[in-house]
C-alpha positions in Angstrom: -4.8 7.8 3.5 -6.7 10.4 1.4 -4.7 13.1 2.5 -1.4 11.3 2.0 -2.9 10.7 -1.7 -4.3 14.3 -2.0 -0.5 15.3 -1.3 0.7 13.0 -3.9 -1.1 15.0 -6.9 -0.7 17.8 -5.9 3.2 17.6 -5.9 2.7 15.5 -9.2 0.6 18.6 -10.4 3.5 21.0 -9.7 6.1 18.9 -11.1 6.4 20.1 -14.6 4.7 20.9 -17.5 2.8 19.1 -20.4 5.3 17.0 -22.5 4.6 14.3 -25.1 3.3 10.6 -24.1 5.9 9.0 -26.3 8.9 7.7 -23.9 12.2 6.5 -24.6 13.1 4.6 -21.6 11.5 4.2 -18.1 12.7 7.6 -16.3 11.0 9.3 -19.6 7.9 7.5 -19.2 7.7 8.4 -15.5 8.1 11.9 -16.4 5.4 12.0 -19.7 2.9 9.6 -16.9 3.6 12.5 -14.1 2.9 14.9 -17.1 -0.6 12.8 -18.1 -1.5 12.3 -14.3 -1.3 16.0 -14.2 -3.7 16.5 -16.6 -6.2 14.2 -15.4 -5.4 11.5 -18.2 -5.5 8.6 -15.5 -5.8 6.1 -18.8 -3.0 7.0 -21.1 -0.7 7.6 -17.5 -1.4 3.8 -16.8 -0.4 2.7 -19.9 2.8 4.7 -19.2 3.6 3.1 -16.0 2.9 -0.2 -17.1 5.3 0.2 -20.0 7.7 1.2 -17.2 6.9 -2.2 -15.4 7.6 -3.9 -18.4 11.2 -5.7 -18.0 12.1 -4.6 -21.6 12.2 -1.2 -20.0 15.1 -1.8 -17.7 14.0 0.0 -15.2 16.1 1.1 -11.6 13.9 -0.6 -8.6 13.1 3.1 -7.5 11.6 3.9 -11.2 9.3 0.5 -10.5 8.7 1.5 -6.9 7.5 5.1 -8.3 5.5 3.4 -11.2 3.8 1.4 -8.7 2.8 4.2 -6.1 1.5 6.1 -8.7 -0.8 3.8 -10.2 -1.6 3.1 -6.8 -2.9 6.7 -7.3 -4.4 6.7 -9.8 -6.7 3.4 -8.8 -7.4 5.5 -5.8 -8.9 8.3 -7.9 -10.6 6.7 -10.5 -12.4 5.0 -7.2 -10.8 1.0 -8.4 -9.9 1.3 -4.8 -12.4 -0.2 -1.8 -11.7 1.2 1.4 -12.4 -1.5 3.9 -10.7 0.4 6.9 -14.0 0.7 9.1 -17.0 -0.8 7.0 -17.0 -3.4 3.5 -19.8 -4.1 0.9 -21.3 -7.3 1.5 -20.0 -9.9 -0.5 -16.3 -8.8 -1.0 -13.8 -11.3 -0.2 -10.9 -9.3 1.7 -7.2 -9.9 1.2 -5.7 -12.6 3.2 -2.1 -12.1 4.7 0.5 -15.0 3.1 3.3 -14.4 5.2 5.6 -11.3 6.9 9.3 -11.3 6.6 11.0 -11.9 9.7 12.5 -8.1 12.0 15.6 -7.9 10.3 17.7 -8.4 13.5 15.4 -6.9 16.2 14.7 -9.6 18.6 12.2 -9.0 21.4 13.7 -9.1 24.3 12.0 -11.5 27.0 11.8 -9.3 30.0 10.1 -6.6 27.8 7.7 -9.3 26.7 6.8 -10.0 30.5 6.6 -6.9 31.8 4.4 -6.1 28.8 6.0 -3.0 27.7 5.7 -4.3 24.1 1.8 -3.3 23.2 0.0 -3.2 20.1 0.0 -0.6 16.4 -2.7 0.2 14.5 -2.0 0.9 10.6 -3.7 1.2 7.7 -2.7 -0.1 3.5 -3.2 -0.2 0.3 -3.1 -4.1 -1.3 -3.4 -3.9 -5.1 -5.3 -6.3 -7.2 -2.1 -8.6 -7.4 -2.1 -9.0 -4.0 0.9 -6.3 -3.4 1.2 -3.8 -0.6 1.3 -0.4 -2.8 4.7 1.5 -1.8 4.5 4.0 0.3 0.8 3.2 1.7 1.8 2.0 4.7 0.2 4.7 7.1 0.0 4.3 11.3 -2.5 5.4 13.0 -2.2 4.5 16.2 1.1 2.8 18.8 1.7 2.3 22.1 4.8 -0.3 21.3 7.2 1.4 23.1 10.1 0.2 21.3 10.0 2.4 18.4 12.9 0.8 16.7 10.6 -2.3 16.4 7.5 0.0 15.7 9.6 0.9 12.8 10.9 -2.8 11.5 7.3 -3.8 11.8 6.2 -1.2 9.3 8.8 -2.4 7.0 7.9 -5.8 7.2 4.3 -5.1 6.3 5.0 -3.1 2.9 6.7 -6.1 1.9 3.8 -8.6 3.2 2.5 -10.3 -0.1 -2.1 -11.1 0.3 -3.9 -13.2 -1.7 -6.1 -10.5 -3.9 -9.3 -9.1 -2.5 -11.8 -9.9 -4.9 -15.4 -8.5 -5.3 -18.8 -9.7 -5.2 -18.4 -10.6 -9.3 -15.1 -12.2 -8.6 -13.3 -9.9 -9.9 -9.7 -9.3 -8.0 -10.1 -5.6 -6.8 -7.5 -3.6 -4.6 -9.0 -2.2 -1.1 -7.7 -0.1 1.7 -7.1 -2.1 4.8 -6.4 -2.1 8.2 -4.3 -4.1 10.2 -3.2 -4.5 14.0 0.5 -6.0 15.0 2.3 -6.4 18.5 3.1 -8.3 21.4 0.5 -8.8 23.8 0.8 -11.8 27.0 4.4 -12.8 25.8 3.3 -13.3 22.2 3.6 -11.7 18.8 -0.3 -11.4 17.5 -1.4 -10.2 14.2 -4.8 -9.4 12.9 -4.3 -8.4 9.3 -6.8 -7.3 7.6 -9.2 -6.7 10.9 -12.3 -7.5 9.9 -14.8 -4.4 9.3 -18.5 -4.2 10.0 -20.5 -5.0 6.2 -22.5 -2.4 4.4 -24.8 -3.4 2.0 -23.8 -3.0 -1.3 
């Protein structure tokens, strides 16, 4: 996850020069917030992408899915995010899963399911403080499905899973780094998103 974010700025850093804050519609304020996240002015880059948000804006769904990864981002490196991947303070409530779309299609097929040649993936993401999976967090790290295909829809299907918010030990809704586990396993689809970590004190 950190080196997937690491590669994010650093393209950011190379995509352009300085320009001014002030944008006239949402693909200008992507470019002055890419310009601002370049400089290390997380602040007045969030106002930016916010604006972008903002249905006044009229902005294409890729210009909000953009404005939403990058304030992912910049959450990430102004340390807004918890990663609860492996260990969790005490006393943070994690993100529970509301519901997951259905495969698009991709039925598993019942032989599969009993010879058990389905298995089980590993991944990790991002849920904001609104209880959205961040675009483009989505991150595997380990499969043995077999069917990639369905490796694939399941992936999907999780960045468009909705939680309800993690929220910290001051109630505060907070966004965290999570991981999850997904497959078929003695005939049956199982999920276990988040997986519980071991707590840390705070």
């Amino acid at each position: 996850m950190s080196g997937r974010l690491c590669a994010a700025l650093l393209t950011l850093a190379a995509s352009g020069t300085l320009q001014p804050v002030a944008g006239q519609n949402a693909n200008d304020r992507l470019a002055a917030a890419r310009a601002q996240l370049h400089a290390m002015q997380f602040d007045s880059a969030a106002v930016l992408l916010r604006g972008t948000l903002d249905a006044s804006d009229h902005a294409e769904p890729e210009e909000q899915a953009e404005a939403l990864q990058l304030l992912g981002v910049i959450a990430f490196y102004k340390g807004e995010v918890v990663d609860c991947t492996r260990t969790c303070p005490e006393g943070l409530v994690l993100p529970s899963l509301m519901g997951l779309e259905a495969l698009e299609g991709l039925i598993p097929d019942r032989f599969e399911l009993q010879h058990h040649r389905y298995g089980m993936m590993t991944f990790d993401l991002m849920v904001d403080a609104a209880g959205n999976v961040v675009p483009e967090s989505v991150h595997l790290v380990a499969s043995n499905l077999e069917m990639k295909p369905l490796e694939q829809a399941l992936l999907r299907g999780m960045e468009r899973a909705l939680f309800t918010p993690a929220r910290g030990p001051n109630g505060a809704r907070v966004s965290v780094i999570v991981r999850g586990k997904l497959g078929f396993r003695n005939d049956r689809f199982e999920e276990e998103v988040p997986v519980v970590p071991r707590r840390r004190p705070r």
